[in-house]
N, C-alpha and C positions, 0 to 999 in steps of 0.2 A: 414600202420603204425598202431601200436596199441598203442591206448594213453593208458591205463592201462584199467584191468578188469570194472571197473565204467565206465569209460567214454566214450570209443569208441562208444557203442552203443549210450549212449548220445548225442555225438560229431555228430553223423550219424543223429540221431534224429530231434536237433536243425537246420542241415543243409537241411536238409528234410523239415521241418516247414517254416522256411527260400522261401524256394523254389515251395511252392504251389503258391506265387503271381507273376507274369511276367509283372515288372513293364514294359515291352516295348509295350507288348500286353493287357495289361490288365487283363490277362486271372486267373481269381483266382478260385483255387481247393479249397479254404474256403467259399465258396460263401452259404453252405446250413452244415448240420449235417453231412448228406452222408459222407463229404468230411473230417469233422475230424475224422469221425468212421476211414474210410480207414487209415488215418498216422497212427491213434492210434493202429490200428491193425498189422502195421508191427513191433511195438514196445511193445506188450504185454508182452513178456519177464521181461520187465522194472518195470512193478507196476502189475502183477499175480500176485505173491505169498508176496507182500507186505501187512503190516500192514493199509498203508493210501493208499490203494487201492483211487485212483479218481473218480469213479463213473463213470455213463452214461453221456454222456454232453448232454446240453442243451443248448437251444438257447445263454442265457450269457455266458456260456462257450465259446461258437463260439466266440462272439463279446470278447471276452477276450484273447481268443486264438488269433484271429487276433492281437490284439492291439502289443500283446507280442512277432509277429511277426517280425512285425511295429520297434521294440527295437532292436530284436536278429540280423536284419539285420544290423543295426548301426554297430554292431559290427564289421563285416564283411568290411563295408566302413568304419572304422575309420585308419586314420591315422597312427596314434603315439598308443603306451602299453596302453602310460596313458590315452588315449581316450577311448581304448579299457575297460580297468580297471575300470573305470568309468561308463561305460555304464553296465558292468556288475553287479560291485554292487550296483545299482541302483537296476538292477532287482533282486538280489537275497536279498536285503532290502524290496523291493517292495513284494515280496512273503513270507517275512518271514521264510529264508532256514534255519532251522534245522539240522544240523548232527546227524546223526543216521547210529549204526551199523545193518548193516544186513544179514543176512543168509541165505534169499530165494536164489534159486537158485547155489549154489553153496560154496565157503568159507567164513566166515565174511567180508564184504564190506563196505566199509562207501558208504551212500547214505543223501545230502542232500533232507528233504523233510520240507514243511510245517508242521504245526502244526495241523494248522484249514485253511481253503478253500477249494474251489474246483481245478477242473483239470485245469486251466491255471496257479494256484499258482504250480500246480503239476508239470505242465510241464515247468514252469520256471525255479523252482530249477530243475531238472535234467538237461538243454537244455544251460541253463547259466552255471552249475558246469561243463559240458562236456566242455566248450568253454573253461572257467576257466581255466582249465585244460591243454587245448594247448596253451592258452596265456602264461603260468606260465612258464610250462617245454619247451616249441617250439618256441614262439615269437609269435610276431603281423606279422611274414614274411606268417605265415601257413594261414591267411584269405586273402580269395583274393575275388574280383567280376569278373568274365568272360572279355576277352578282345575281343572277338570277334563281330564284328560289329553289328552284329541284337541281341547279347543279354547280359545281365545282371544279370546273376544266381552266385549266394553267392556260395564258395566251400571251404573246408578246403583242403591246399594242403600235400598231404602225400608221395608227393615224396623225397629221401632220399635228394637230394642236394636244394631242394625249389626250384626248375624250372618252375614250372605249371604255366600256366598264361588262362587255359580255363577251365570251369566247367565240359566237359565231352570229351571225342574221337571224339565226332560228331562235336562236335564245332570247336575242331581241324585240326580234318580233312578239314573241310570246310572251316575253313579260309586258309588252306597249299595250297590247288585245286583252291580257289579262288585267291590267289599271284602266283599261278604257271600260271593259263589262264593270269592275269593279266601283267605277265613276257612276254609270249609269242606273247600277244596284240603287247605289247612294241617291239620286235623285230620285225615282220610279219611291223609295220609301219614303223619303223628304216631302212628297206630292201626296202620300199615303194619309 
């Protein structure tokens, strides 16, 4: 589903940021630099040919980037709109989001961006205005967290009737195979 020209990539962004911590395992991709270079680099598209280019990150970056993570996830578990609503403009108050038109890449765009900060103000306002975005035009129906038993990955859902209830195919899969053995248990002792 394409939220519009701005935000898809956003939308993908913040659910990516969203997703380097595995509250089940603890496993966090923000654990060191390395690991925001890599998000930041599948989304250079987004702040290249920008004016407030964000810079290199640096150690506060991280710790910042995380915190902001920490928030974008709320989103994804809230409730109610208005929960959701809230928790966004918190963060896009919180970063100071700017509108501004722009023209990198492509045709005029609006792009919320900071003023002054670094790259976690950066990546709020874009990460928040994507989510905004599906909140506004889609509903609080399009975030979901993963229902599958061993995990908890934030996902926006882009399916046409809002059916999705797992963050990826493999999670799917794996809980269908695991109620299909589970099915079969049940019979195989039912016959017992």
């Amino acid at each position: 589903m394409d939220f519009s020209h701005y935000s898809t990539s956003a939308v993908a962004m913040a659910e990516d940021l969203v997703k380097t911590l595995n509250p089940v395992d603890g496993n966090d991709r923000l654990d060191n630099l390395d690991g925001l270079h890599e998000l930041l680099a599948r989304y250079e598209d987004e702040w290249h040919d920008t004016d407030r280019h964000p810079g290199t990150p640096t150690a506060t970056d991280l710790e910042e980037v995380r915190e902001l993570r920490g928030q974008l996830r709320h989103v994804f578990e809230a409730e109610t709109a208005k929960d959701a609503a809230r928790i966004l403009n918190g963060i896009l108050t919180d970063v100071a989001a700017t509108p501004r038109v722009s023209v990198h890449s492509g045709p005029p765009h609006l792009h919320f961006e900071p003023l002054e900060g670094g790259l976690a103000q950066w990546l709020g306002a874009a990460a928040a205005m994507g989510l905004a975005t599906v909140l506004v035009h889609h509903g609080i129906e399009r975030f979901g967290i993963c229902v599958a038993s061993d995990c908890v990955d934030a996902y926006v859902d882009t399916s046409k009737n809002r059916s999705r209830r797992h963050c990826s195919t493999t999670c799917s899969n794996r809980e269908h195979v695991a109620a299909h053995r589970a099915r079969q248990r049940e019979h195989t002792q039912a016959k017992s």
